[in-house]
C-alpha positions as a Markdown table, in Angstrom:
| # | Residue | x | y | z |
|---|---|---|---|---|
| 1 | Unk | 91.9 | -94.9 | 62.0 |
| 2 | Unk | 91.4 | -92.5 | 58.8 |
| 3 | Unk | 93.2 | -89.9 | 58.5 |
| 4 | Unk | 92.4 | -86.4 | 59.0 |
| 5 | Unk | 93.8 | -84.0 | 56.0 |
| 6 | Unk | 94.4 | -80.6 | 55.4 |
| 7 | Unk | 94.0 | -81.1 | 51.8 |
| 8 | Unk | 92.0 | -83.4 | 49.5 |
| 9 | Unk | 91.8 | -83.7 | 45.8 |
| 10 | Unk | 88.4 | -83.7 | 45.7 |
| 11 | Unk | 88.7 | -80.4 | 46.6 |
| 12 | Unk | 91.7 | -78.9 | 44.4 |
| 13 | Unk | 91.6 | -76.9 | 41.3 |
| 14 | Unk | 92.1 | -79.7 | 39.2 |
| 15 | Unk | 88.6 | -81.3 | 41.0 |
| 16 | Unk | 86.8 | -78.1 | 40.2 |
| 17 | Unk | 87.9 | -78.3 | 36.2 |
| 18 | Unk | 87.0 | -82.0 | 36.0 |
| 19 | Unk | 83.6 | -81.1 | 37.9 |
| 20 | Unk | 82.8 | -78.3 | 35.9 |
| 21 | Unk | 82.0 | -75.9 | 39.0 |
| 22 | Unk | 83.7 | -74.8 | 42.3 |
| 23 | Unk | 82.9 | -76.8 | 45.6 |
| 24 | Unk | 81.7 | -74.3 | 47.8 |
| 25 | Unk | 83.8 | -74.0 | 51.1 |
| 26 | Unk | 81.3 | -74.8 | 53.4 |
| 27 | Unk | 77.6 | -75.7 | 53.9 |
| 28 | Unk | 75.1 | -76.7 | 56.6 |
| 29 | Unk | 74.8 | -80.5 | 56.5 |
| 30 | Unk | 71.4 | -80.4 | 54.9 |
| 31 | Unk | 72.9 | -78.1 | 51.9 |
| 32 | Unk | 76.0 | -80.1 | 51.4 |
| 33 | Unk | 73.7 | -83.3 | 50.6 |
| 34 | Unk | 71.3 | -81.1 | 48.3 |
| 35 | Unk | 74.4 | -80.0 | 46.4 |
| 36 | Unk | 75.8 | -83.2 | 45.9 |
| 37 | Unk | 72.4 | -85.1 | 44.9 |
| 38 | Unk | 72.7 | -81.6 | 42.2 |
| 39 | Unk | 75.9 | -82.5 | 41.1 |
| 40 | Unk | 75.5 | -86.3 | 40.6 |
| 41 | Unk | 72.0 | -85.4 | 38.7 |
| 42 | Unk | 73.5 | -83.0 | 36.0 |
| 43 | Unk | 77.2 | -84.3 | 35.6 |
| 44 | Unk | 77.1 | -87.9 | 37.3 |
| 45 | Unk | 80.4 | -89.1 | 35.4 |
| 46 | Unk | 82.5 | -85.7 | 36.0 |
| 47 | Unk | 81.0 | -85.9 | 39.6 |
| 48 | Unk | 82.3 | -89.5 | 40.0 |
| 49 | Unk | 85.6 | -88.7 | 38.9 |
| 50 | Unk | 85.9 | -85.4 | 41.1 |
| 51 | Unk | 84.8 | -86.8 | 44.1 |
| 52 | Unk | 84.7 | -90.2 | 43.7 |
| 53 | Unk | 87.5 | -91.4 | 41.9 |
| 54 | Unk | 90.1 | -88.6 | 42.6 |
| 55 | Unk | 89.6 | -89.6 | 47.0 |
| 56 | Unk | 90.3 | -93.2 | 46.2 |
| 57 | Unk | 93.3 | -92.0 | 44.0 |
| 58 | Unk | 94.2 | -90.1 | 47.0 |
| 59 | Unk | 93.6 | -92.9 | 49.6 |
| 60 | Unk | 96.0 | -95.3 | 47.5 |
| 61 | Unk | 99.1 | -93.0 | 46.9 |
| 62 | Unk | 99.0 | -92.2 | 50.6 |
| 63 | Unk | 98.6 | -95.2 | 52.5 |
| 64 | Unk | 102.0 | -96.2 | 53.6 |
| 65 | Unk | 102.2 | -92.3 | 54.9 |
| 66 | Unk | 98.6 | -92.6 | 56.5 |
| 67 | Unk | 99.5 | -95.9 | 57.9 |
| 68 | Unk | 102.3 | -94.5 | 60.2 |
| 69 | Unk | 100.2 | -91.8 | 60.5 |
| 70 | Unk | 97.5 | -94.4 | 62.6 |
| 71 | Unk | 100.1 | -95.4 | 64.3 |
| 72 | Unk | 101.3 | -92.3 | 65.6 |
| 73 | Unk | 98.1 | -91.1 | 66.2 |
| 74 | Unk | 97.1 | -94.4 | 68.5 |
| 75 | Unk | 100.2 | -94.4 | 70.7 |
| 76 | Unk | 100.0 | -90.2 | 70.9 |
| 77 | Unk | 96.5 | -90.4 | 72.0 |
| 78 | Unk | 96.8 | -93.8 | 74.3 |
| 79 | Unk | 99.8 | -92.6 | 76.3 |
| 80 | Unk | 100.3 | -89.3 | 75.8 |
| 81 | Unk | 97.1 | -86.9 | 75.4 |
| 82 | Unk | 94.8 | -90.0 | 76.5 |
| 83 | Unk | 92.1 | -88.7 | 74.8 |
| 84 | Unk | 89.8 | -91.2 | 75.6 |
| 85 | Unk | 90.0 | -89.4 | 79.6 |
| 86 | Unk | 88.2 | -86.4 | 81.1 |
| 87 | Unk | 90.5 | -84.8 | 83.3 |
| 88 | Unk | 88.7 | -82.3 | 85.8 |
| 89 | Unk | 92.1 | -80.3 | 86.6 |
| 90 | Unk | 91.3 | -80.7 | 90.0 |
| 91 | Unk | 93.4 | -81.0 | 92.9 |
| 92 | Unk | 95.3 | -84.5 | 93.1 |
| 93 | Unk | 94.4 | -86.0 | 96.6 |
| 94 | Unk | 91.3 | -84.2 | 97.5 |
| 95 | Unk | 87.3 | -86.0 | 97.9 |
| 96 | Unk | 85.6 | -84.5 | 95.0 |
| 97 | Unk | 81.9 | -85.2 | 94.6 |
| 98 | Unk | 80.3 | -86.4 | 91.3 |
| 99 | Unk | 78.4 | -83.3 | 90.7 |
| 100 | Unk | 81.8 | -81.4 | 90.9 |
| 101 | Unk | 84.1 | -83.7 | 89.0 |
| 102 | Unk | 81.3 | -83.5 | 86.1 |
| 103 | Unk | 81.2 | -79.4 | 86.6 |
| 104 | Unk | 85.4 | -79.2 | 86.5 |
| 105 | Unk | 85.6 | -82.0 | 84.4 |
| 106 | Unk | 83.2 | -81.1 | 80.9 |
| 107 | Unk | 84.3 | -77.0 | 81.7 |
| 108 | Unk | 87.9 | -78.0 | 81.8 |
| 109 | Unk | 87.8 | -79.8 | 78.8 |
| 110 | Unk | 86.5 | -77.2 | 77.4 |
| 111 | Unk | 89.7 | -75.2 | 78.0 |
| 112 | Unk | 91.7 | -77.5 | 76.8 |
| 113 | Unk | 89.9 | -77.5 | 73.7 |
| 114 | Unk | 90.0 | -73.5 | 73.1 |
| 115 | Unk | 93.3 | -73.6 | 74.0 |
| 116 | Unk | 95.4 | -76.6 | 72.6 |
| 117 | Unk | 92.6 | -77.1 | 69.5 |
| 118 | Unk | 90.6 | -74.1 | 68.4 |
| 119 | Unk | 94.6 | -72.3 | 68.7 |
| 120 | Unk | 95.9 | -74.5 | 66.3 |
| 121 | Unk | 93.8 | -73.5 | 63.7 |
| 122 | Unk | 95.2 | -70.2 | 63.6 |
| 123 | Unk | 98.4 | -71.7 | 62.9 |
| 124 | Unk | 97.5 | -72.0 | 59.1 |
| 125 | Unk | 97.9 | -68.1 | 58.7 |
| 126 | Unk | 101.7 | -67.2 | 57.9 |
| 127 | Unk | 100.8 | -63.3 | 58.1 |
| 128 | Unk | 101.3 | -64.1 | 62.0 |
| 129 | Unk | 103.2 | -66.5 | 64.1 |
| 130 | Unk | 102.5 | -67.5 | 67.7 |
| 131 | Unk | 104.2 | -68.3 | 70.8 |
| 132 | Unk | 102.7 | -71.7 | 71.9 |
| 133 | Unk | 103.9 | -73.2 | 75.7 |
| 134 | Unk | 103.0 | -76.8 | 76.1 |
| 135 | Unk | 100.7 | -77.0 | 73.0 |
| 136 | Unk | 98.6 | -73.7 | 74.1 |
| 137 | Unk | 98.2 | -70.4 | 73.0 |
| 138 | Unk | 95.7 | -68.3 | 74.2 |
| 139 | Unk | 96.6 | -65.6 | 71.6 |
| 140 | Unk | 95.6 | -67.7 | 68.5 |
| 141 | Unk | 92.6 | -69.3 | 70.1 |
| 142 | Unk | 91.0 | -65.7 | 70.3 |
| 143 | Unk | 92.7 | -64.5 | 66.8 |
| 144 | Unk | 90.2 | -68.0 | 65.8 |
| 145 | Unk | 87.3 | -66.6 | 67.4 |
| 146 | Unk | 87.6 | -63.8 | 65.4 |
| 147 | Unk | 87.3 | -65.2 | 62.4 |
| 148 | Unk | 84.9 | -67.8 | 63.1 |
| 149 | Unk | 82.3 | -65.5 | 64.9 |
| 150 | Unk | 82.1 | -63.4 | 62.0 |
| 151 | Unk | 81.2 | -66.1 | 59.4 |
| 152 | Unk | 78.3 | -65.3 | 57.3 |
| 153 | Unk | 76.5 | -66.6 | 54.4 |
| 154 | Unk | 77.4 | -65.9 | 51.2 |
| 155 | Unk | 78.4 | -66.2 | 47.3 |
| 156 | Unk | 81.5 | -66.4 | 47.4 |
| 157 | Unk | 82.3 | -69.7 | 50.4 |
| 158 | Unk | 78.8 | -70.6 | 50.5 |
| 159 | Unk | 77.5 | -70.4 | 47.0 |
| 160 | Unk | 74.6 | -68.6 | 48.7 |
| 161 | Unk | 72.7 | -66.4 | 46.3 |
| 162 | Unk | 71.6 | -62.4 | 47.6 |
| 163 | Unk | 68.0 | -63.1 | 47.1 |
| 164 | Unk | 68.2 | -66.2 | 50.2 |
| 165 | Unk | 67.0 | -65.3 | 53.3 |
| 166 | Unk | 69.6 | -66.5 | 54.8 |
| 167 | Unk | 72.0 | -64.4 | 52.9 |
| 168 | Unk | 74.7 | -62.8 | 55.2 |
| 169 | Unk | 73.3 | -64.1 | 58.5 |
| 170 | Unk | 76.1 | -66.0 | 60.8 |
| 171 | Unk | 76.8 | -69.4 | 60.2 |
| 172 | Unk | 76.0 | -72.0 | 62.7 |
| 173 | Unk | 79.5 | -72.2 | 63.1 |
| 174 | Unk | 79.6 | -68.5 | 63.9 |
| 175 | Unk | 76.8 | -68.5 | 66.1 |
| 176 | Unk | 78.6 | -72.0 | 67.9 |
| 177 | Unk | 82.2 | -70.1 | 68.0 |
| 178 | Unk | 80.6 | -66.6 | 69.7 |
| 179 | Unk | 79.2 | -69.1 | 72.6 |
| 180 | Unk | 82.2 | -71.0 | 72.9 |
| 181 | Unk | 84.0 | -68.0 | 73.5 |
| 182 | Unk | 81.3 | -66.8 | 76.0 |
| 183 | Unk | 81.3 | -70.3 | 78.4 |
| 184 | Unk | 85.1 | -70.4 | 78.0 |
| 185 | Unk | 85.2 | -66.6 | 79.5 |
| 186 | Unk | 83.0 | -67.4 | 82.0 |
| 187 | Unk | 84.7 | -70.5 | 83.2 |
| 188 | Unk | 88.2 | -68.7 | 83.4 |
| 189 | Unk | 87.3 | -65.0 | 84.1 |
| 190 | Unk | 83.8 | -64.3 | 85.4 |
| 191 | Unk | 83.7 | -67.5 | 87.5 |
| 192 | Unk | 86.8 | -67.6 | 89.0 |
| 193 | Unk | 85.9 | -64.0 | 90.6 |
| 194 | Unk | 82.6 | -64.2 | 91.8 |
| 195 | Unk | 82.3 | -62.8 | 95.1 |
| 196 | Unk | 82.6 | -65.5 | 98.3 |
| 197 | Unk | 79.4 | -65.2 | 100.5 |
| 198 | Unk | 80.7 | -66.0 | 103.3 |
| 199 | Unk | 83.2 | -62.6 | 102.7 |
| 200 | Unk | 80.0 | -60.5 | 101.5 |
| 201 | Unk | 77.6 | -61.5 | 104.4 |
| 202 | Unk | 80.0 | -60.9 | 107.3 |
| 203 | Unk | 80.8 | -57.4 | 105.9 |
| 204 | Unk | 77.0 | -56.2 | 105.5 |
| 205 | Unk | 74.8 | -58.2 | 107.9 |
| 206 | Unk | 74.4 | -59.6 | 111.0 |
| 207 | Unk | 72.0 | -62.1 | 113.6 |
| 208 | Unk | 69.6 | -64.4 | 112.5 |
| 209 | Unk | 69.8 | -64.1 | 108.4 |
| 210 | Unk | 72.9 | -64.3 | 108.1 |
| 211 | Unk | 73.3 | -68.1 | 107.3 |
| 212 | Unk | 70.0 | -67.8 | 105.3 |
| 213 | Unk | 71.3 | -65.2 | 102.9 |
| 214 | Unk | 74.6 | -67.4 | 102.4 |
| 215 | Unk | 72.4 | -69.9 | 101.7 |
| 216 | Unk | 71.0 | -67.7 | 98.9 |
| 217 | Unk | 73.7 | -66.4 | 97.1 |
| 218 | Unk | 75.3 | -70.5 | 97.1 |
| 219 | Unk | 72.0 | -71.9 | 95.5 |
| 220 | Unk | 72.2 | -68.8 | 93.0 |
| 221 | Unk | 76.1 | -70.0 | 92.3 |
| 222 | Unk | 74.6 | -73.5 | 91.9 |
| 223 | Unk | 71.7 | -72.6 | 89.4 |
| 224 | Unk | 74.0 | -70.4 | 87.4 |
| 225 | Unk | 76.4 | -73.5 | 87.3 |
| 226 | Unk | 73.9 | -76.0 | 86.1 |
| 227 | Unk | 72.6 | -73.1 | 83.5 |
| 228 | Unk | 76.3 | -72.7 | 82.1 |
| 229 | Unk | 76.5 | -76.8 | 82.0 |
| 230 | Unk | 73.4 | -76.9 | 80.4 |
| 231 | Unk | 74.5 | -74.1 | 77.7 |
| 232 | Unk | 77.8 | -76.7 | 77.2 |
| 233 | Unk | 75.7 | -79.4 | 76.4 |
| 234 | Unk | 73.6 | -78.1 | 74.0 |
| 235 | Unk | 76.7 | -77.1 | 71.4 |
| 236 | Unk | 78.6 | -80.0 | 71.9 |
| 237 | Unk | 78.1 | -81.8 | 68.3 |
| 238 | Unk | 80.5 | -77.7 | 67.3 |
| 239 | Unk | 82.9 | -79.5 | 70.1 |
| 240 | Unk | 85.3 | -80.7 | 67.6 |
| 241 | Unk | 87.8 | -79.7 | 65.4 |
């Protein structure tokens, strides 16, 4: 297992002097291997020992602390948060269908992914502290939202210059965080309280249409279901942290 870190040499001040320039914060995946095939061009050696050299350096000081790291990690994720499961959140000892276990189970996932993952990441600012019960805090997974939804491109974390196009649009991660945000509302606010049919149609009609109008209203449930799983699918590759 590698580990996961907060910080990297590659990425210190002392990595910027030897390279000669700052590493931008972030890019799109296409930019980050345009400015590296840059970097190797015009300053190979001070490129090899910035990001090259320095992340072995790194990888050899810290294996005895990554090594119980792995270790940790495996027994924390095989027993405890069994991250190799989908858990659906349903009710224990009820029939559930496939097509609702694969509803509950990618939507609830997704909850425990704004809540225990996306939080967490708000930890990191010391201006504010949180109150987290059981590893979740929906507090700090909204303060995240914030700040992620309002990414844009530019000079300063992006090394985008005015005259690009791009220049001060959202960042996909912006644009992946605002619908994250909007499917995990509608999973725990909107859908939760949409009105039953069978509570609507008895108030306002009766006779013959009254099962056919039920009938209605479920299939529109269903469609705007399948459209909200569909949504899901199509950010997954931002579901990670």
């Amino acid at each position: 297992m590698i580990r996961s870190r907060i910080k990297y040499w590659s990425c210190s001040k002392i990595a910027d002097w030897i390279r000669g320039e700052k590493k931008p914060f972030a890019l799109p995946l296409e930019d980050w291997k345009s400015w590296r095939n840059k970097q190797k061009k015009e300053r190979p050696w001070r490129y090899w020992m910035s990001d090259t050299l320095l992340h072995k350096l790194q990888n050899l000081v810290c294996y005895p602390s990554d090594l119980c790291y792995s270790i940790k990690c495996y027994v924390r994720n095989r027993y405890i948060t069994q991250t190799h499961n989908l858990k659906t959140g349903l009710k224990k000892g009820q029939w559930y269908d496939l097509d609702t276990r694969i509803l509950h189970g990618l939507f609830n996932e997704l909850v425990e992914f704004v809540e225990k993952e996306l939080s967490h990441l708000s930890k990191w600012d010391r201006n504010k502290k949180y109150t987290f019960k059981n590893g979740r805090s929906v507090e700090a997974a909204y303060d995240y939202f914030e700040w992620a939804s309002n990414l844009r491109f530019n000079e300063e974390d992006y090394g985008c210059d005015p005259n690009d196009p791009d220049y001060n649009k959202l960042t996909p991660q912006a644009e992946a965080s605002i619908k994250i945000r909007e499917l995990y509302e509608w999973w725990t606010k909107t859908r939760p309280n949409r009105d039953d049919p069978y509570d609507i149609i008895t108030k306002t009609t009766h006779g013959k249409h009254y099962y056919r109008l039920i009938d209605e209203m479920e299939r529109s449930y269903e469609r705007e279901d399948t459209d909200k799983l569909i949504e899901l699918i199509n950010i997954r590759s931002h579901l990670w942290t």
